[in-house]
C-alpha positions in Angstrom: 0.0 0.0 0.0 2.9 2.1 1.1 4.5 1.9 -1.8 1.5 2.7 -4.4 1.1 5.9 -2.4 4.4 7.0 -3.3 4.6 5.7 -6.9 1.7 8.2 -7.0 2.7 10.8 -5.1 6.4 11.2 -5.8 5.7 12.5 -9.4 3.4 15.0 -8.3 6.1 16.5 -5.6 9.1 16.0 -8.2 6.7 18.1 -10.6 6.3 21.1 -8.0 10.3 21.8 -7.8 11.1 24.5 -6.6 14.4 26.3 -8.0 16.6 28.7 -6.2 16.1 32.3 -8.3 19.2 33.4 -10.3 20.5 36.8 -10.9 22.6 37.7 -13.8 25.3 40.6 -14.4 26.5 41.1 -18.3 30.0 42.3 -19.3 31.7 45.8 -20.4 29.8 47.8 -23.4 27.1 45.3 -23.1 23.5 45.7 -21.3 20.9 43.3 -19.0 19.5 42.3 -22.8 23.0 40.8 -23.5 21.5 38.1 -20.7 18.2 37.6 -22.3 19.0 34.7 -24.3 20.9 33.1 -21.6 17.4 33.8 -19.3 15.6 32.1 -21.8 17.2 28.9 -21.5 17.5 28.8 -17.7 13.8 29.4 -18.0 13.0 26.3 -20.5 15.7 24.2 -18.5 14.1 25.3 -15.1 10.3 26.0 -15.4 8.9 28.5 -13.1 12.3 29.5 -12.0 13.3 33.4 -11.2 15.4 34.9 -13.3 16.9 38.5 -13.3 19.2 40.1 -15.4 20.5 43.0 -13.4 21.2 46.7 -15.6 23.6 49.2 -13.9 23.3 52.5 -14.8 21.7 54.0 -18.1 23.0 51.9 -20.3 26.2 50.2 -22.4 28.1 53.4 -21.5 28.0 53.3 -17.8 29.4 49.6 -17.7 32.9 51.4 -18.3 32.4 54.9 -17.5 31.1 54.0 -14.1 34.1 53.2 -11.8 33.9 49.6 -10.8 33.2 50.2 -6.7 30.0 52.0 -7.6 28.8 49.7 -9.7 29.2 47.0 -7.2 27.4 49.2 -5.3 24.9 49.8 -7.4 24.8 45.7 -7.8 24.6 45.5 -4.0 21.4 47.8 -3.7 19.6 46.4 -6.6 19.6 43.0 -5.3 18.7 43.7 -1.8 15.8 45.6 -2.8 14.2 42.9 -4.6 12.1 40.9 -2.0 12.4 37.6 -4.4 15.9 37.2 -3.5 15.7 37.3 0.2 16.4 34.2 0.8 19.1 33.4 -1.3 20.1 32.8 -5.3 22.7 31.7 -7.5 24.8 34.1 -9.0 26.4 34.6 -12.7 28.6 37.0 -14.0 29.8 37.3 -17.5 33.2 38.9 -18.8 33.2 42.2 -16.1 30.0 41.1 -14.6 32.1 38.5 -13.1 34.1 41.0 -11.1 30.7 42.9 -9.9 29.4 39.9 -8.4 32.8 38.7 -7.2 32.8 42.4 -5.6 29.3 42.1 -4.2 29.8 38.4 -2.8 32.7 39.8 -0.6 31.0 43.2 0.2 27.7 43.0 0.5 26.8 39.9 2.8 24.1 38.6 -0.3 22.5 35.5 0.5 24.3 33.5 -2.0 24.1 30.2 -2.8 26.6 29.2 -6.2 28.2 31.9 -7.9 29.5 31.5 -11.3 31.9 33.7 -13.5 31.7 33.4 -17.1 34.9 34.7 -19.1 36.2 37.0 -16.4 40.2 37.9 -15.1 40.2 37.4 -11.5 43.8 37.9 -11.2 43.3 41.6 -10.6 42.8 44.5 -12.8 45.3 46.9 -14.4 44.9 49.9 -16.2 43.0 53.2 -16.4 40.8 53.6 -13.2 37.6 53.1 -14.5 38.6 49.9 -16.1 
C-alpha cells in the first residue's frame, strides 16, 4: 500500500520543484538584454524559475564609464531591494559582470548560494581607473 502511495505521489512533488532564483550581471559595453537569451534557456531548463538580469546604470556606457566600486554598489542595492531574492540565489557574471558579483559576494553579505563567472580575469585589474 505504502508503496502505491508513493509511486503516486512522488511524481506530483518531483513536478512542483522549486528552484533557487538566479541573478545575472552582463559584461563591459554590453547591457541586461545581452543576458536575455541566456534567461531564456534557464527558463526552458528550469520552469517556473526566477530569473533577473541586473542593468547598472543607463546603459552600455555606464558599464565602463562607471568606476567599478560604484557599480558594485549599485549591484549591491539592486539586489537587496528585490524581495524575491531574500532568501538566497545563484549568482552569474559574464566577462566584467564576473568582477561585480565577485565584488558584491565579498562586500555585501548577499544570501548567495553558487556563484559563477563566465569569461572573467580574476587575477586583478590593471589599467586606467575606471577599467
Amino acid at each position: 500500500m505504502i508503496f502505491l502511495v508513493l509511486f503516486f505521489l512522488l511524481p506530483i512533488v518531483l513536478s512542483t520543484a522549486i528552484y533557487r532564483p538566479v541573478v545575472l550581471m552582463h559584461g563591459i559595453t554590453s547591457n541586461a538584454d545581452a543576458m536575455n537569451d541566456v534567461a531564456k534557456w534557464i527558463r526552458s531548463t528550469y520552469p517556473g524559475i526566477y530569473v533577473i538580469s541586473i542593468e547598472i546604470g543607463d546603459g552600455k556606457e555606464d558599464s565602463y564609464l562607471l568606476p567599478l566600486d560604484i557599480q558594485v554598489e549599485k549591484f549591491c542595492q539592486t539586489v537587496r531591494s528585490n524581495e524575491n531574492l531574500d532568501q538566497g540565489f545563484n549568482l552569474v557574471g559574464y566577462s566584467q559582470g564576473s568582477i561585480i558579483v565577485r565584488g558584491a559576494v565579498e562586500r555585501c553579505s548577499l544570501p548567495v548560494f553558487n556563484l559563477i563567472t563566465l569569461s572573467g580575469i580574476h587575477q586583478g585589474t590593471f589599467g586606467i581607473p575606471y577599467l
